[in-house]
N, C-alpha and C positions, 0 to 999 in steps of 0.2 A: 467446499472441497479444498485439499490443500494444494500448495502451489503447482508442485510436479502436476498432478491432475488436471487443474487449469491449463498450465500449459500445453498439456495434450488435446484438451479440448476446445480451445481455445488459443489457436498460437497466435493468431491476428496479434488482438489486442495483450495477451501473452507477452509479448514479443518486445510493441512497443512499451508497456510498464516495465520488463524489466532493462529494456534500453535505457529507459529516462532514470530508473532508480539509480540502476549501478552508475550514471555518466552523474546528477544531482547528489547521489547518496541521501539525499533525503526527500522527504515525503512532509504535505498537511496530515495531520488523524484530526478529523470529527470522531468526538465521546461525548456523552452526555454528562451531562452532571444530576449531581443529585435533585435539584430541583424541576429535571427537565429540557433544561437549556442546552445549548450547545456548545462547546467547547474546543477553540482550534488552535492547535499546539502543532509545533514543527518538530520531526523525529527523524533520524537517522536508521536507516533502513537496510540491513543486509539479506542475501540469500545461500542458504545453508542446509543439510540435510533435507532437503526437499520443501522447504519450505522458505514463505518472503518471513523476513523476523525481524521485529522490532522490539527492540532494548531499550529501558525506562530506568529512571534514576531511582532508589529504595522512596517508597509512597510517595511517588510524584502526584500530582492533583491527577495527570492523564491515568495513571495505573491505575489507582484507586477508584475511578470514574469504570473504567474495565471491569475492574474485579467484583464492582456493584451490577454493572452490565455489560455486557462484552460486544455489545453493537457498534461499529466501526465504520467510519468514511477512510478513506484514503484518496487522497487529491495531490494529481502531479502539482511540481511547483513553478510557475509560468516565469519565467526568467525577465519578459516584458512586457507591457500592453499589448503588443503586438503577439506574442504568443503563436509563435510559428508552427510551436511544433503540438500547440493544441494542450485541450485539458481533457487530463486520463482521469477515471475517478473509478474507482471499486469498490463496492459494498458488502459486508459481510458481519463478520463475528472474531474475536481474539482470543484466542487458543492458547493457555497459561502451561509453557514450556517447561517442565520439569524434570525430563528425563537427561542425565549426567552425559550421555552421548553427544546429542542434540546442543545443550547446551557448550558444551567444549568446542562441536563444530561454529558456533556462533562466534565463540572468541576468536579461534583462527580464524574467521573472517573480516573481523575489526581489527586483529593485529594485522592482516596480509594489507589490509585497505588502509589504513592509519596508523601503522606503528603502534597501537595502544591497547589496553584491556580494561576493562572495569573493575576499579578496586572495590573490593565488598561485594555486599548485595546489591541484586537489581532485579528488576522485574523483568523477565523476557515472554514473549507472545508472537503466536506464529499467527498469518491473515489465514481465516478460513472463507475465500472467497466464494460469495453467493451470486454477486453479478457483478457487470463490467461494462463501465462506456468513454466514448473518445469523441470528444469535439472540437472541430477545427474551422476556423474561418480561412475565408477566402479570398480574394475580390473575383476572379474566377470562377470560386463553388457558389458561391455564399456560406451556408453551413452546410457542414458534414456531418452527422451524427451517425454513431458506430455505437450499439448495442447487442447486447451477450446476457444471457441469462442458462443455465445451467440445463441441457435437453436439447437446444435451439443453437444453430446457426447464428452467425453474427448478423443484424440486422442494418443496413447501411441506409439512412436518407439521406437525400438533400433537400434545404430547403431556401430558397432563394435569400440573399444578403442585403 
């Protein structure tokens, strides 16, 4: 589902990804590679036209990996071991942005955010998120584990630390 939508159904977790994106600006993406493997590249992540969008360099090894399969991790970025504020992860598929609209609002959102635009071509891709989870340690909780899947309620454990 696309972002707007998630966020309605989902504000929880919602809520905090788009805390941590807009305050990080960026994001892990797992893509696959061709042989299978996995591949973890660091991306810079805006939210635009209703959708989380992430903007790729013209045939980066990440796009290209996309454009063969569009299955996507997305992993907050943990600032320290300690990791206070937990790891948000969502899973889905990358959505190849091509409407002149859409795209325009992408750039107003990178010049509002950094002063800048991308010269030339790029790849842009909007997350079509399928599921959603948030892990946080404790010494208090132990683990917190926060699951979301699309139908369903957020699902909250704990499991001792």
């Amino acid at each position: 589902m696309r972002w707007d939508e998630f966020e309605k159904a989902c504000p929880e977790l919602a809520g905090l990804a788009r805390e941590r994106f807009t305050r990080d600006q960026l994001a892990i993406l797992g893509t696959l590679r061709s042989d299978g493997s996995v591949r973890i590249s660091p991306c810079e992540v805006d939210f635009a036209a209703g959708d989380l969008l992430f903007g790729m360099m013209w045939e980066s090894r990440k796009a290209l990996d996309l454009m063969r399969d569009p299955r996507l991790t997305v992993h907050s970025v943990p600032p320290n071991k300690e990791n206070p504020d937990g790891d948000l992860k969502l899973y889905g598929t990358a959505v190849p942005v091509t409407d002149p609209d859409a795209r325009r609002a992408f750039v107003d959102a990178i010049e509002a955010r950094i002063q800048w635009h991308p010269p030339g071509d790029y790849h842009l891709y909007a997350f079509d998120v399928q599921r959603a989870s948030h892990v946080r340690f404790s010494d208090a909780e132990g683990m917190r584990v926060s699951r979301w899947r699309p139908g369903t309620e957020v699902v909250t454990e704990l499991r001792p630390g």
